[in-house]
C-alpha positions in Angstrom: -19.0 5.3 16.1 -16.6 2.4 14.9 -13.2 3.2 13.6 -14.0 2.2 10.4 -17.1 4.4 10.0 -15.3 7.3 11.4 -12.5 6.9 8.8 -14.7 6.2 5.7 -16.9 8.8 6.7 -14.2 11.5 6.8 -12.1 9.7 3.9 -9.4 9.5 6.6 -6.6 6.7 6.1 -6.4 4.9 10.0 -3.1 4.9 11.5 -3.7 2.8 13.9 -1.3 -0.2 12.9 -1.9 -2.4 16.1 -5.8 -2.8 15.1 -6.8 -6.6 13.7 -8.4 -4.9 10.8 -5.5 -2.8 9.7 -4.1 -3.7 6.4 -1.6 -2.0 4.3 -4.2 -1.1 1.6 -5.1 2.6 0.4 -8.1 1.8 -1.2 -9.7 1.0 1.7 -8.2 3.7 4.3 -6.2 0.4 5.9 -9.4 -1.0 6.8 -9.9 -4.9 5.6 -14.0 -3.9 6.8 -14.1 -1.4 4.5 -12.8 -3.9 1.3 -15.6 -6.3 1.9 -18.2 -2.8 1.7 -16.1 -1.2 -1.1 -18.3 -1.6 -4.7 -15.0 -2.6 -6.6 -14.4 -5.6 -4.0 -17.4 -7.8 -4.2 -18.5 -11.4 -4.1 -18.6 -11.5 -8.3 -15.2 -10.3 -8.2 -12.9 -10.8 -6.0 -10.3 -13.2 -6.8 -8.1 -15.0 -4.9 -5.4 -13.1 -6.6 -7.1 -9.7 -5.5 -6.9 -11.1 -1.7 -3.5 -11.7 -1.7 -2.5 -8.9 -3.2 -4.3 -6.9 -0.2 -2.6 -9.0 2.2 0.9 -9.3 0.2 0.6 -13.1 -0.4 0.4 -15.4 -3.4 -3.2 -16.7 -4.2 -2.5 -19.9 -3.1 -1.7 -19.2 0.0 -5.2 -17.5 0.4 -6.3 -20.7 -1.5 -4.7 -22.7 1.6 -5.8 -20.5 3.9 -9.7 -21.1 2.7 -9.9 -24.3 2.3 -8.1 -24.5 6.2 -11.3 -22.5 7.0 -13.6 -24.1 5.3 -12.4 -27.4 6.7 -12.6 -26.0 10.8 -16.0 -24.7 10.0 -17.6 -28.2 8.6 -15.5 -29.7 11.9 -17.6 -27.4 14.0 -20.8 -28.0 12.5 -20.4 -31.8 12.9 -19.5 -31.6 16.3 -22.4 -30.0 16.8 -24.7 -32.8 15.4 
C-alpha cells in the first residue's frame, strides 16, 4: 500500500518531511496526492490563490510557475514532431 493510501485510510497526518509529496497542509494529512483527490480541491475550484496558499506562495508565483510548465511541455511535444 502507498503512503498516501495508508495515511488517508487511517486519517493519519504523514510525518515523513523528506517525501516529494509532503506539504505543510492539514487538510490533506501533508499529502499534495491527497489535495488533488480531496472533494473540496477540484478542477472547478481551485484557484491559483488556493495553490499557493498550500505551498505558502503568492498566486503569481504559481501563475509563473504554470505557464513555465506549460511552456516545457509544448517544447517537448514539438520536439517530438
Amino acid at each position: 500500500m502507498k503512503c498516501f493510501n495508508y495515511n488517508k485510510n487511517n486519517n493519519k497526518d504523514c510525518d515523513n518531511r523528506g517525501c516529494r509529496y509532503w506539504i505543510d497542509c492539514k487538510n490533506s494529512n501533508n499529502c499534495c496526492i491527497l489535495i488533488l483527490k480531496n472533494k473540496d480541491y477540484n478542477e472547478d475550484k481551485t484557484t491559483l490563490q488556493d495553490i499557493g496558499d498550500i505551498f505558502k506562495v503568492t498566486r503569481m508565483r504559481i501563475c509563473q510557475i504554470e505557464k513555465n510548465a506549460i511552456k516545457k511541455l509544448r517544447d517537448k511535444l514539438s520536439s517530438l514532431n
